[in-house]
One Martini backbone bead per residue (centre of mass of N, CA, C, O) as a GRO file, in nm:
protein
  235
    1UNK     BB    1  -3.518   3.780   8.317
    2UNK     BB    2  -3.706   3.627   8.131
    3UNK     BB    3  -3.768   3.463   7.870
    4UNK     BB    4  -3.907   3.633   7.657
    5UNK     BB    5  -3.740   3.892   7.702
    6UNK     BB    6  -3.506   3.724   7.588
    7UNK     BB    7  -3.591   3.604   7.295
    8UNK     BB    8  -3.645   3.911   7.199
    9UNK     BB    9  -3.345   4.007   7.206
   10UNK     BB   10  -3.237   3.775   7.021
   11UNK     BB   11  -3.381   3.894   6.755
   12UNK     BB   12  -3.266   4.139   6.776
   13UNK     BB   13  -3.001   4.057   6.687
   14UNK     BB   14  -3.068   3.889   6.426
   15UNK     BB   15  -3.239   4.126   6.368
   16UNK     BB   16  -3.348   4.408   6.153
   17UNK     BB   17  -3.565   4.657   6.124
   18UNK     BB   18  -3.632   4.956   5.889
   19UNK     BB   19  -3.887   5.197   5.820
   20UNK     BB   20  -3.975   5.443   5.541
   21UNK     BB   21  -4.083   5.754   5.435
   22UNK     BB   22  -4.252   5.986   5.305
   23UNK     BB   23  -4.456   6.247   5.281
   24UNK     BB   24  -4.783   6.322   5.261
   25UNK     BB   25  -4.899   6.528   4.983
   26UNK     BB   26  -5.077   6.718   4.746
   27UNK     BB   27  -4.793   6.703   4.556
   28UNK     BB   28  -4.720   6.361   4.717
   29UNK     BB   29  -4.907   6.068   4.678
   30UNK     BB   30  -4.633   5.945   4.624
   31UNK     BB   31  -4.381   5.707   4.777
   32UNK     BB   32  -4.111   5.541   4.900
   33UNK     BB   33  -4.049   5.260   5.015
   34UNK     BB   34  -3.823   5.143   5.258
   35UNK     BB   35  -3.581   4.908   5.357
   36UNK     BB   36  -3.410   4.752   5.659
   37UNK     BB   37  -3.219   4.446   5.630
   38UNK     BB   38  -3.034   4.260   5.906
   39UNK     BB   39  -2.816   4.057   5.988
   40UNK     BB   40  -2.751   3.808   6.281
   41UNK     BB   41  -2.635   3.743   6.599
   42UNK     BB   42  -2.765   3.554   6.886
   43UNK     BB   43  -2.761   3.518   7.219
   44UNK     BB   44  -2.862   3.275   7.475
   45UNK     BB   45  -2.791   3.289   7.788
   46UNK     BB   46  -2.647   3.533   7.979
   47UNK     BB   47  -2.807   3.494   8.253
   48UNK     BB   48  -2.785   3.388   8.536
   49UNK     BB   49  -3.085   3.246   8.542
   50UNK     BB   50  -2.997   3.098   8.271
   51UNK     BB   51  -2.931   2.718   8.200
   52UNK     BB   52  -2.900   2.833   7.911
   53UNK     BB   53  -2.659   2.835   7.607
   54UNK     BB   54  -2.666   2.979   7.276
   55UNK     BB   55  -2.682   3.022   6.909
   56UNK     BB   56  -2.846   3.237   6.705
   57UNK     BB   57  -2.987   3.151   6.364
   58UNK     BB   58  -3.045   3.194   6.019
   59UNK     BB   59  -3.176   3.049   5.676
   60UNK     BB   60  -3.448   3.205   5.701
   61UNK     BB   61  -3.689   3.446   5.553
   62UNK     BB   62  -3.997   3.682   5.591
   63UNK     BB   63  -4.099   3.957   5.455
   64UNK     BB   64  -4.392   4.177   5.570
   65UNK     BB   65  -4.661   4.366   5.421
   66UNK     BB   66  -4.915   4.567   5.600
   67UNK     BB   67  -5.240   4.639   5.512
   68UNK     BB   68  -5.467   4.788   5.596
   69UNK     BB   69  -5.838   4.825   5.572
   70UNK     BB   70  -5.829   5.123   5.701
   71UNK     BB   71  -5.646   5.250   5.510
   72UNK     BB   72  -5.560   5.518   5.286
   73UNK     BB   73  -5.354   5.251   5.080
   74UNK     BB   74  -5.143   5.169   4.807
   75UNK     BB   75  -5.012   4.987   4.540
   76UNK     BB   76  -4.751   5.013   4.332
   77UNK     BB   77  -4.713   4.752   4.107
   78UNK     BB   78  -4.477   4.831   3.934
   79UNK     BB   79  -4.251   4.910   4.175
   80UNK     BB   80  -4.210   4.655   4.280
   81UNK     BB   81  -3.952   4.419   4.399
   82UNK     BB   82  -3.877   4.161   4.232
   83UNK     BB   83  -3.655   4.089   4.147
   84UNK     BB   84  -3.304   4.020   4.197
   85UNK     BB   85  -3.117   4.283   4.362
   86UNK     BB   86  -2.866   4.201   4.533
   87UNK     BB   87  -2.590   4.192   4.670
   88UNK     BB   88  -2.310   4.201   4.497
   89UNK     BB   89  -2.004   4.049   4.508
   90UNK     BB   90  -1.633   4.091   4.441
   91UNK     BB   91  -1.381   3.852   4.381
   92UNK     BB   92  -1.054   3.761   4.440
   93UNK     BB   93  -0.771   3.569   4.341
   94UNK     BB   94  -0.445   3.463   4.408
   95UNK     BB   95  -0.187   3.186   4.307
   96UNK     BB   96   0.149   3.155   4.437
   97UNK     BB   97   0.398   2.950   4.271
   98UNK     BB   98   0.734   2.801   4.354
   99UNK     BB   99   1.003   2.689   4.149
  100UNK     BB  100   1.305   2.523   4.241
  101UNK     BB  101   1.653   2.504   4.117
  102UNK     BB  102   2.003   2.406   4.292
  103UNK     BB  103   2.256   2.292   4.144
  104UNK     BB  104   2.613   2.211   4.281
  105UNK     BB  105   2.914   1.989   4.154
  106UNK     BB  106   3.179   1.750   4.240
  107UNK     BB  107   3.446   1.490   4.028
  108UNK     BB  108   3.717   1.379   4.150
  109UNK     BB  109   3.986   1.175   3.978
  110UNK     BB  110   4.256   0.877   3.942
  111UNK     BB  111   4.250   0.693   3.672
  112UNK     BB  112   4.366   0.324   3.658
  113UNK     BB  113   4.478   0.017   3.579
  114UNK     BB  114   4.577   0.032   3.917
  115UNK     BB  115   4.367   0.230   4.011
  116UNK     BB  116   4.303   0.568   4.166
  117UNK     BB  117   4.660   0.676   4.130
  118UNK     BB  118   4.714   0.723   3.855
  119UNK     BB  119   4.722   0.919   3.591
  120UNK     BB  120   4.485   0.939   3.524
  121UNK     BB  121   4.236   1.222   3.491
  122UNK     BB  122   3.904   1.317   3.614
  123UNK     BB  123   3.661   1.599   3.570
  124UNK     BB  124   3.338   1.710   3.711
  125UNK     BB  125   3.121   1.954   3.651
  126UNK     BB  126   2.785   2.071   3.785
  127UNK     BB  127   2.520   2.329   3.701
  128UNK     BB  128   2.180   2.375   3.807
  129UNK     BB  129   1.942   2.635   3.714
  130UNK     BB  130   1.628   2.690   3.817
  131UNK     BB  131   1.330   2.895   3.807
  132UNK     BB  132   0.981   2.960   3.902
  133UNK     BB  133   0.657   3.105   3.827
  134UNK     BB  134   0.261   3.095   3.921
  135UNK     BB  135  -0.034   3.246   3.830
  136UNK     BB  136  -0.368   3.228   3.958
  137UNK     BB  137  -0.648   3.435   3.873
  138UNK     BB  138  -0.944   3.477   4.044
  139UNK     BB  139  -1.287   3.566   3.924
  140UNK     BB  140  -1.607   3.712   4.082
  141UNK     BB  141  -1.933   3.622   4.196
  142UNK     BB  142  -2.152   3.682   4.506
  143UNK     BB  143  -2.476   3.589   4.664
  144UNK     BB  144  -2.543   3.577   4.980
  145UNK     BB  145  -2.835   3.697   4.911
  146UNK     BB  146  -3.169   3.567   4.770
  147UNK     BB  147  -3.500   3.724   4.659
  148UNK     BB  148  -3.843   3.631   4.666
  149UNK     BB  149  -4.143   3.722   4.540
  150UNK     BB  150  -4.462   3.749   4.652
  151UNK     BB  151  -4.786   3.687   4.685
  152UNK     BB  152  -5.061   3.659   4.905
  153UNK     BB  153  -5.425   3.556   4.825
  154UNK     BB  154  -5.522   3.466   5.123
  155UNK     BB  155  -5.403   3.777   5.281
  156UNK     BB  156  -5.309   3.986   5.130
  157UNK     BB  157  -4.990   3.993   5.081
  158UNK     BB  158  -4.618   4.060   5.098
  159UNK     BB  159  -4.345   3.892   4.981
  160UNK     BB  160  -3.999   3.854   5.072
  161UNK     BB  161  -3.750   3.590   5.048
  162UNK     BB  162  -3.491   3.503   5.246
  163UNK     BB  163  -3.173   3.352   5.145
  164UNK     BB  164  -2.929   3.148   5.113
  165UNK     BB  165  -2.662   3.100   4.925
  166UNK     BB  166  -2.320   3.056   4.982
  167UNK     BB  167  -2.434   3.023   5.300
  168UNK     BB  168  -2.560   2.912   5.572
  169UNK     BB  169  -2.657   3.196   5.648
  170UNK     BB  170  -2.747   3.527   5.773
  171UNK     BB  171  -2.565   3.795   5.674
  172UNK     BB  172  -2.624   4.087   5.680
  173UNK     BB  173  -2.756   4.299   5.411
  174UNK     BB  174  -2.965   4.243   5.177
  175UNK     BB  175  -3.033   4.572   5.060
  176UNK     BB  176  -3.021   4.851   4.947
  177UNK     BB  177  -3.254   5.072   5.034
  178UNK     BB  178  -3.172   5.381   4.878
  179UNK     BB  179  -3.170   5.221   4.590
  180UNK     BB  180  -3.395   4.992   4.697
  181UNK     BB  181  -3.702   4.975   4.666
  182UNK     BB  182  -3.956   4.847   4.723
  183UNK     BB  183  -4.234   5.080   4.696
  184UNK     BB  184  -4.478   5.220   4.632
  185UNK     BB  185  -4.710   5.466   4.782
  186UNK     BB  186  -5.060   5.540   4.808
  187UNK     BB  187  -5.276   5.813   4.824
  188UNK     BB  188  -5.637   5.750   4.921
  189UNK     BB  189  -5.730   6.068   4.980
  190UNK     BB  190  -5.923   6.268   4.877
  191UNK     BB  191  -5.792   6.461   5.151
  192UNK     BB  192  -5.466   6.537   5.206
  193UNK     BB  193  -5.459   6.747   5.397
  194UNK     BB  194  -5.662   6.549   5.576
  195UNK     BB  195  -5.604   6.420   5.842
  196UNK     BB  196  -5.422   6.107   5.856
  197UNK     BB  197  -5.173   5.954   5.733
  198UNK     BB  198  -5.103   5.667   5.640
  199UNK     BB  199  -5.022   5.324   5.717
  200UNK     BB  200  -4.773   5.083   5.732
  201UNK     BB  201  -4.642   4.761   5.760
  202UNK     BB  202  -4.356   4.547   5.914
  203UNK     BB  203  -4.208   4.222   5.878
  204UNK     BB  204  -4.054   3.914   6.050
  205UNK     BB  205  -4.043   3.568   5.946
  206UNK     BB  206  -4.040   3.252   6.105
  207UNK     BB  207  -3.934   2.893   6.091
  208UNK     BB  208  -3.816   2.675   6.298
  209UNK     BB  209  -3.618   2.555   6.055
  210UNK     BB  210  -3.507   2.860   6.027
  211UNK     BB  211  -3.332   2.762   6.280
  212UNK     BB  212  -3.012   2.811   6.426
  213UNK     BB  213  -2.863   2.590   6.666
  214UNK     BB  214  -2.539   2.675   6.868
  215UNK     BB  215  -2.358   2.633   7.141
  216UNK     BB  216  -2.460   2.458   7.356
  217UNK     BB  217  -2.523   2.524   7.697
  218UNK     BB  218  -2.477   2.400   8.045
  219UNK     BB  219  -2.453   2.548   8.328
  220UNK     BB  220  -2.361   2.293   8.477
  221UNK     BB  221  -2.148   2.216   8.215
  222UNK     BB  222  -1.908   2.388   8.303
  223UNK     BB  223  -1.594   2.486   8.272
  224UNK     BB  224  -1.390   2.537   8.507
  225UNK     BB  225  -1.278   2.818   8.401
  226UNK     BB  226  -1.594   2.923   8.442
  227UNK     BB  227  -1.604   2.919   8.773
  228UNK     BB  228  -1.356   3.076   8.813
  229UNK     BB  229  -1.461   3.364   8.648
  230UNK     BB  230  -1.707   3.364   8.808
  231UNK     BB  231  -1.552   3.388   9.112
  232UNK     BB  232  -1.439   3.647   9.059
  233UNK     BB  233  -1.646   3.854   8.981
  234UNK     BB  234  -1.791   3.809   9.257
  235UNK     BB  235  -1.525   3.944   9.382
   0.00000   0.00000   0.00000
């Protein structure tokens, strides 16, 4: 396998998307475009021929929406996803403290001016006993990733910037797609009935500062112990 070839699959690794719409009929002329989009890990350099091995994620992409302009289809700009109405996940977290004392002893003597043998006696007995527990409780909210929607006036395409909020990186997915529709596409045909129904397309795109990559290792500085289980694999 060559480098590009490892490449485009540690990519496919990293990011998936997947885009849908029903079909454009005389009766439905508009219909929701879903898109969904999951974020993960790719590892590089799993092959025998490659010289090194990391680990590649994101901490941003730019999903981008093109609209050929041979296509007879538009945008219902009503319905774009602008919002940020991404994922939010409810947390809570319970800590539970315990502070204990039990002390119980004696002291017994006999005292007088003579010594500690005298007929005086005294004896003392203590016992002490508390226990507390402690708890404390929160609630909260939290966007793993959160998106800001853009035109951008001299593509004239459709982006929408997928950032990290919480996390160092980009992981799961931006945002559920069957609740949550990117926008409607308009079928702009004369005569629905005629012809191919238009399509558009759907990208995901990052910039070299959006690569995470780590635990770089190389081929040649590998331990004893990967040297030995791969000399056994072979075996």
């Amino acid at each position: 396998m060559n480098f590009d070839q490892n490449r485009l699959r540690a990519f496919a690794d990293v990011v998936s998307v997947d885009a849908w719409h029903e079909a454009f009929s005389s009766d439905k002329r508009e219909v929701d475009l879903k898109v969904d989009v999951v974020f993960s890990e790719g590892r590089v350099g799993g092959e025998d021929d490659s010289l090194v091995q990391f680990r590649l994620r994101l901490r941003r992409a730019t999903l981008v929406l093109i609209t050929p302009v041979t296509e007879p289809v538009g945008i219902v700009r009503e319905s774009i996803r602008r919002e940020q109405a991404d994922e939010v996940r409810e947390w809570s977290a319970e800590k539970v403290r315990k502070t204990g004392l039990l002390a119980e002893g004696g002291i017994e003597a006999s005292i007088s001016a003579k010594g500690v043998s005298g007929g005086g006696h005294a004896k003392l007995d203590a016992k002490m006993e508390a226990a507390h527990t402690y708890r404390e409780t929160a609630h909260g909210k939290n966007q793993p990733m959160k998106t800001i929607f853009r035109y951008d006036n001299i593509d004239e395409t459709y982006t929408w910037i997928i950032e990290c909020d919480t996390s160092e990186y980009l992981y799961g997915r931006a945002w559920d797609a069957n609740t949550s529709p990117l926008l409607r596409l308009k079928d702009e045909r004369v005569d629905p009935g005629r012809g191919i129904a238009p399509g558009v397309r759907v990208a995901v795109k990052c910039l070299r500062e959006d690569l995470i990559i780590s635990d770089i290792r190389l081929k040649e500085e590998m331990s004893l112990k990967d040297r030995i289980i791969g000399n056994e694999e072979r075996r």
